[in-house]
C-alpha positions in Angstrom: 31.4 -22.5 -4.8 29.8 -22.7 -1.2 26.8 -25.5 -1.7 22.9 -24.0 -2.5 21.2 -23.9 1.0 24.0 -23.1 3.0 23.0 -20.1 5.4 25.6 -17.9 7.8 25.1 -16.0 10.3 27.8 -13.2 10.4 26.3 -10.6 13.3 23.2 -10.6 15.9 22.3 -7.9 17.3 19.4 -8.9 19.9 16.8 -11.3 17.6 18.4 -9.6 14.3 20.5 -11.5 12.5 22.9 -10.5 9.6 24.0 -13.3 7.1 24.7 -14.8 4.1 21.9 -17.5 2.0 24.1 -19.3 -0.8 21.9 -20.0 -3.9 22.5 -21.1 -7.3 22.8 -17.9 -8.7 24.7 -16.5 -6.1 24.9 -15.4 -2.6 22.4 -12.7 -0.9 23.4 -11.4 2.4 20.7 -10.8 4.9 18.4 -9.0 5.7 17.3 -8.1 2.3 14.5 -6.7 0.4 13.1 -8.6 -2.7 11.8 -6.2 -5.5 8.8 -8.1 -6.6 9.0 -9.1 -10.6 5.1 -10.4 -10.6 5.1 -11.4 -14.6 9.4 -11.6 -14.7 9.6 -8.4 -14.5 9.8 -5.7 -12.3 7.2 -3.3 -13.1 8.5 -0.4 -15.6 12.5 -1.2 -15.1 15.2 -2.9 -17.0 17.1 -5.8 -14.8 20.1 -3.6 -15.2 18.7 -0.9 -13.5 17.6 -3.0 -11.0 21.2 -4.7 -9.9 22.3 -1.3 -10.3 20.6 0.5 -7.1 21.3 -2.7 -5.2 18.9 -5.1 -5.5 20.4 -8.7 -4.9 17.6 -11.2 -5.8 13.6 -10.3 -7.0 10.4 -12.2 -7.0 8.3 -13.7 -9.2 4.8 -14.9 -9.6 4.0 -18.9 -10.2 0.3 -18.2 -10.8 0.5 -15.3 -12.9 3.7 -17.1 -14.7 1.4 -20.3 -15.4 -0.8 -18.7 -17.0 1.1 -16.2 -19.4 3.1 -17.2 -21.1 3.4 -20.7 -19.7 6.1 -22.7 -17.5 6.6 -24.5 -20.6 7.3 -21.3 -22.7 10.0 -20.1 -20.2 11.7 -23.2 -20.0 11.9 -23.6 -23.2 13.9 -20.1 -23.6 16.2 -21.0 -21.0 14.2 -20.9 -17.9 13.5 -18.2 -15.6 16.7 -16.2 -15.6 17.1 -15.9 -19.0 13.7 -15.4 -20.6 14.0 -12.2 -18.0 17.2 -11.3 -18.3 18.4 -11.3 -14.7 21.1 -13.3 -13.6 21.2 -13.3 -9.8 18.6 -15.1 -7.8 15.0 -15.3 -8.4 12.1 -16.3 -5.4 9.0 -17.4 -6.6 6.0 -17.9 -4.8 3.7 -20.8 -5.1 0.3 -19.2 -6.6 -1.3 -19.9 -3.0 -2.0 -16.3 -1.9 -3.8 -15.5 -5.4 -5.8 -18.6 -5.7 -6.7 -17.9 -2.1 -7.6 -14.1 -3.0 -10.4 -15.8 -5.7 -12.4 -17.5 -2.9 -15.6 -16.4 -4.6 -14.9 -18.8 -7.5 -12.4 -20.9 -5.6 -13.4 -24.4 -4.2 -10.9 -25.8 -1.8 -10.3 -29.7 -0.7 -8.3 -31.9 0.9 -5.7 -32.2 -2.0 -5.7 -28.6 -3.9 -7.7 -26.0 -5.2 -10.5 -25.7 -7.8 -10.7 -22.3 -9.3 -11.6 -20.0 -12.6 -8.6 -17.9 -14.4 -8.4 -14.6 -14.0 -7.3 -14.3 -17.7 -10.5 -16.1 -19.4 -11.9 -17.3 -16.6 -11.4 -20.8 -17.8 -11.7 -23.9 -14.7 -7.8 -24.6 -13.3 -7.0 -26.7 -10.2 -3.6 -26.1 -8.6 -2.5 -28.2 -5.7 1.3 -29.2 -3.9 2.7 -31.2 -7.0 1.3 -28.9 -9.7 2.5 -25.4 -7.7 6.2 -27.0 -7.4 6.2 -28.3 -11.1 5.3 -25.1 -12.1 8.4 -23.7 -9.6 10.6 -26.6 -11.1 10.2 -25.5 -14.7 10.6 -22.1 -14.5 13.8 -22.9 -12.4 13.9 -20.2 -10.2 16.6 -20.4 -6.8 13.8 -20.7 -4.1 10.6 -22.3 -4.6 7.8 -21.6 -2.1 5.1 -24.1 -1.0 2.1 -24.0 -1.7 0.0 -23.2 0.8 -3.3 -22.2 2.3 -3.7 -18.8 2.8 -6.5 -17.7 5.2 -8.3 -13.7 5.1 -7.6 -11.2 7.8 -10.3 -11.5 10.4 -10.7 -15.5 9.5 -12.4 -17.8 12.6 -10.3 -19.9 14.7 -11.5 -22.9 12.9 -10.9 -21.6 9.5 -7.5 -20.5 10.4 -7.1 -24.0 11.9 -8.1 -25.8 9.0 -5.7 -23.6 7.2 -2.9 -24.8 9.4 -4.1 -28.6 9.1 -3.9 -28.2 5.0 -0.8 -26.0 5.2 1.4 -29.1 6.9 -0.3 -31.5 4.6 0.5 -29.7 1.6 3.9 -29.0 2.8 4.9 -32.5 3.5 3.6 -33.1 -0.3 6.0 -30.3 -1.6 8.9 -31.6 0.1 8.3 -34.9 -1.3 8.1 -33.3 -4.9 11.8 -33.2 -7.1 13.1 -29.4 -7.4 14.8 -28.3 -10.3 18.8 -28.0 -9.7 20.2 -26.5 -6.7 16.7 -25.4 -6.4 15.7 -24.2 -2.9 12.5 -25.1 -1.1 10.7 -23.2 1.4 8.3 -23.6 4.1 5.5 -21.2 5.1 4.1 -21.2 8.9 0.0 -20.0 9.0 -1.8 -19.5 11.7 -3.4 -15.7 12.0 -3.0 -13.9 15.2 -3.4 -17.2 17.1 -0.2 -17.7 19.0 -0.7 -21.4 19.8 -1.7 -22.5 15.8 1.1 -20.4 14.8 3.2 -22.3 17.3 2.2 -25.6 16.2 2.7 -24.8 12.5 6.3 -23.9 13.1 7.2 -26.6 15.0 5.5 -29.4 12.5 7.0 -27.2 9.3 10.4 -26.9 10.6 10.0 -30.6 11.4 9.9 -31.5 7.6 13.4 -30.4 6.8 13.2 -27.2 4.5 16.1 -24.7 3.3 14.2 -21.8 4.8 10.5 -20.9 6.6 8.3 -18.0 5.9 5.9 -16.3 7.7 2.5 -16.3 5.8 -0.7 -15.0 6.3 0.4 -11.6 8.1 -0.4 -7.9 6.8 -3.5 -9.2 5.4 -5.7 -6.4 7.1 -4.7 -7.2 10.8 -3.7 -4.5 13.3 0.0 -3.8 13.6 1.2 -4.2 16.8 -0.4 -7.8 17.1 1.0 -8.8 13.7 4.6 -7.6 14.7 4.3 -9.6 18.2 2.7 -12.7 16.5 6.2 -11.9 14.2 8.6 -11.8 16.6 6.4 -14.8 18.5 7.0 -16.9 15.5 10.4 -15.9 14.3 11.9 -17.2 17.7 10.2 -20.8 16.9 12.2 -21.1 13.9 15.3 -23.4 13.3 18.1 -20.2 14.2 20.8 -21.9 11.3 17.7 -21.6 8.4 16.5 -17.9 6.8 13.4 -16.5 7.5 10.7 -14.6 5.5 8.3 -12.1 5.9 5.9 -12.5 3.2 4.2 -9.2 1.6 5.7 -6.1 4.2 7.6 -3.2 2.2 6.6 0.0 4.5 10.2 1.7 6.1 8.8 0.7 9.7 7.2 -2.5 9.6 10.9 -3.5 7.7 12.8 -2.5 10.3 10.6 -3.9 13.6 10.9 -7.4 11.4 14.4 -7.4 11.0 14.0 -6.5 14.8 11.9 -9.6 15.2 14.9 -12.0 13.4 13.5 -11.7 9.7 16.0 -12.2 7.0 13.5 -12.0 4.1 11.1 -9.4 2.9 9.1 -8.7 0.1 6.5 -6.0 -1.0 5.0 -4.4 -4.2 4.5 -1.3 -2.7 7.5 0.9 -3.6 6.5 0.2 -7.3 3.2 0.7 -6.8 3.1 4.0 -5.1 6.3 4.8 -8.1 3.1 4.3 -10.7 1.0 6.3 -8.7 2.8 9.5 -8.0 4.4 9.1 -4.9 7.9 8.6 -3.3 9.3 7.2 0.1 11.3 9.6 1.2 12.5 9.9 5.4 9.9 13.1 5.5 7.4 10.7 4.8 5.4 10.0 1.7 5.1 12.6 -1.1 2.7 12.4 -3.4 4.5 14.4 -6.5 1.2 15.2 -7.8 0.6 17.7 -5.1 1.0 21.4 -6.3 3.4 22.6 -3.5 6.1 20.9 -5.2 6.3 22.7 -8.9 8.7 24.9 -8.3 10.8 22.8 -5.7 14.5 22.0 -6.4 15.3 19.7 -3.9 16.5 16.2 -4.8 12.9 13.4 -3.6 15.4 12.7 -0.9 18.6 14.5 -0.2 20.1 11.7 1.5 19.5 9.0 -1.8 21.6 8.7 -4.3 19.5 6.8 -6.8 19.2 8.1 -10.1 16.0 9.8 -9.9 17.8 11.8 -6.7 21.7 12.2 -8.5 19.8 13.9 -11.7 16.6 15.3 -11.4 14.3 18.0 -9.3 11.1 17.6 -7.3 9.6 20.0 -9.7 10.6 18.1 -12.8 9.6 14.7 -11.6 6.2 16.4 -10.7 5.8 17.9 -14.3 6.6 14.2 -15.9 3.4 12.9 -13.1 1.1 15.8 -13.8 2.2 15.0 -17.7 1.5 11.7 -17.2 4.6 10.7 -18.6 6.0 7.1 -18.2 9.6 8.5 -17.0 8.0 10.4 -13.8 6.7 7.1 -12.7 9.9 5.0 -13.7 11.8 7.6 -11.8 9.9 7.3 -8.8 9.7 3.5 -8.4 13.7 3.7 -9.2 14.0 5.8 -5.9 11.1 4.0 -4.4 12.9 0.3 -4.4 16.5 2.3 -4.0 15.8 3.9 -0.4 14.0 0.4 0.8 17.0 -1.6 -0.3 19.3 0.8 1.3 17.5 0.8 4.7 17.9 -2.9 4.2 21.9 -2.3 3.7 21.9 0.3 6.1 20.3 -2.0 9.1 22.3 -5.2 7.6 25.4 -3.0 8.5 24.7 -1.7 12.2 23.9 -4.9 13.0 27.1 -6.4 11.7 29.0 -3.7 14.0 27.0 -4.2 16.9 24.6 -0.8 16.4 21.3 -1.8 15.7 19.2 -0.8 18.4 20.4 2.5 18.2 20.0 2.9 14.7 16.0 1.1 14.7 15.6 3.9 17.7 17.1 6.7 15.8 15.2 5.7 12.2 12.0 5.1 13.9 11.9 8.5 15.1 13.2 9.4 12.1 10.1 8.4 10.3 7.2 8.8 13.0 8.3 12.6 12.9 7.7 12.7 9.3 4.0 11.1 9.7 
């Protein structure tokens, strides 16, 4: 078996890249959208069913994992993997955008974070060492670092401090032990500040990770600026390592990414709109709830094969939302994660035979006609 870590590039096509990451729990071929499994599991859908419409390796969520049911707990059952019942690779993050998201109760310093629970608001500190021992126990294949995660619209000197801390902390997690074949990866900050992001890739790639991530983007920023400051930082990034988009699940902003040279994406919206009545479809959005589509036959989207599109109408899926019904909003999230990890597939393949500009043109279009 090809050694955890190792990362091939198969196919460019301008800055996109299709490859292959090697992890413990298998390969994942690039680029590739994570479902995210915030408390181990994907929200509403069996692992099986997951794997089934393609999905290659998911997410899940150090600080909500520490807290219930415990690192402890989970490795006690096996780790990670099997307390879930998934057996390909897992991502987890390192706790540092929610501990960042609780800044009215969180006090930062020079070595970690001070900060109440949102469980029982009990007092909890995480910093480097804890957020990778957490990672370490729960065993998943890629641990992230633990980081410091600045708001949209944050001042230069707060988004430099950020930066500062961000290396620090970094250099603190690589220094930590991982769990077996464990991977570790390092996240760049900086805002929409191209020479901070520019001085936290070079001083992050500088430490010697198995990957990099891009932190701290689609946090309320406007898009055109985040997708240059993307493709800006991308291009300082060691070419022979993968690279992660952190947070960015909407059709376009996943394909002018993988434009950028992003491997790795992740994004809790396709469940989220699934639980909310709505599917991604290439006429746009539909929100299932609306009236106009109780007597329609058509498949969500003619073009997906999922099992919500292979079985069922518009007009029954709408009935099961209306109804309130659990399966409606299963359904929906099924075809939801399906046509996201399919574009994924879909621009993986064009650029392996040399067609990706034309297919990012034609999809584009596709979806801005739908808007």
């Amino acid at each position: 078996m090809t050694r955890p870590g190792t990362f091939t590039i198969d196919a460019t096509d301008g800055a996109a890249r299709a490859g292959t990451l090697m992890t413990a729990h298998g390969p994942v071929e690039t680029p590739v959208f994570m479902p995210v499994g915030t408390k181990a599991t994907v929200k509403g859908l069996d692992p099986l069913e997951v794997r089934a419409i393609g999905a290659q390796i998911i997410l899940g969520n150090t600080y909500h994992l520490h807290f219930r049911p415990g690192e402890e707990l989970v490795a006690a059952m096996g780790g990670l993997h099997s307390f879930m019942g998934w057996d390909g690779p897992i991502l987890t993050d390192s706790g540092g955008f929610q501990v960042f998201s609780l800044l009215d109760t969180a006090k930062i310093d020079a070595d970690g974070v001070t900060f109440r629970s949102v469980y029982d608001g009990a007092k909890a500190r995480f910093d480097p060492e804890v957020a990778m021992g957490i990672q370490r126990a729960l065993g998943s294949d890629i641990a992230m670092c633990f980081d410091e995660c600045p708001p949209g619209g944050a001042s230069r000197a707060a988004l430099e401090r950020a930066v500062t801390r961000t290396v620090a902390w970094a250099r603190r997690c690589h220094a930590t032990e991982p769990a077996p074949g464990q991977l570790r990866f390092g996240i760049v900050q900086g805002g929409l500040d191209r020479e901070l992001r520019t001085r936290c890739a070079e001083e992050i790639a500088a430490i010697g990770f198995d990957g990099h991530a891009i932190g701290g983007l689609s946090v309320g920023e406007e898009r055109e600026p985040m997708f240059a400051v993307t493709e800006h930082t991308a291009a300082l990034l060691p070419a022979d390592r993968p690279r992660y988009f952190m947070g960015i699940g909407d059709p376009e902003a996943i394909l002018r990414v993988i434009a950028a040279g992003v491997d790795m994406f992740d994004c809790v919206l396709p469940t989220r709109l699934g639980r909310t009545g709505s599917a991604m479809t290439w006429e746009g959005r539909l929100n299932l709830k609306n009236a106009r589509f109780a007597r329609d036959g058509d498949a969500l989207d003619p073009t997906c094969s999922c099992p919500a599109c292979s079985r069922f109408s518009r007009a029954y899926i709408r009935h099961l939302v209306s109804q309130d019904e659990m399966l409606g909003h299963r359904l929906l999230s099924v075809h939801n994660l399906a046509f996201l990890l399919g574009l994924a597939g879909a621009a993986r393949a064009a650029i392996r035979v040399g067609r990706f500009q034309p297919f990012l043109s034609e999809s584009l279009e596709r979806l801005r006609a739908s808007v």
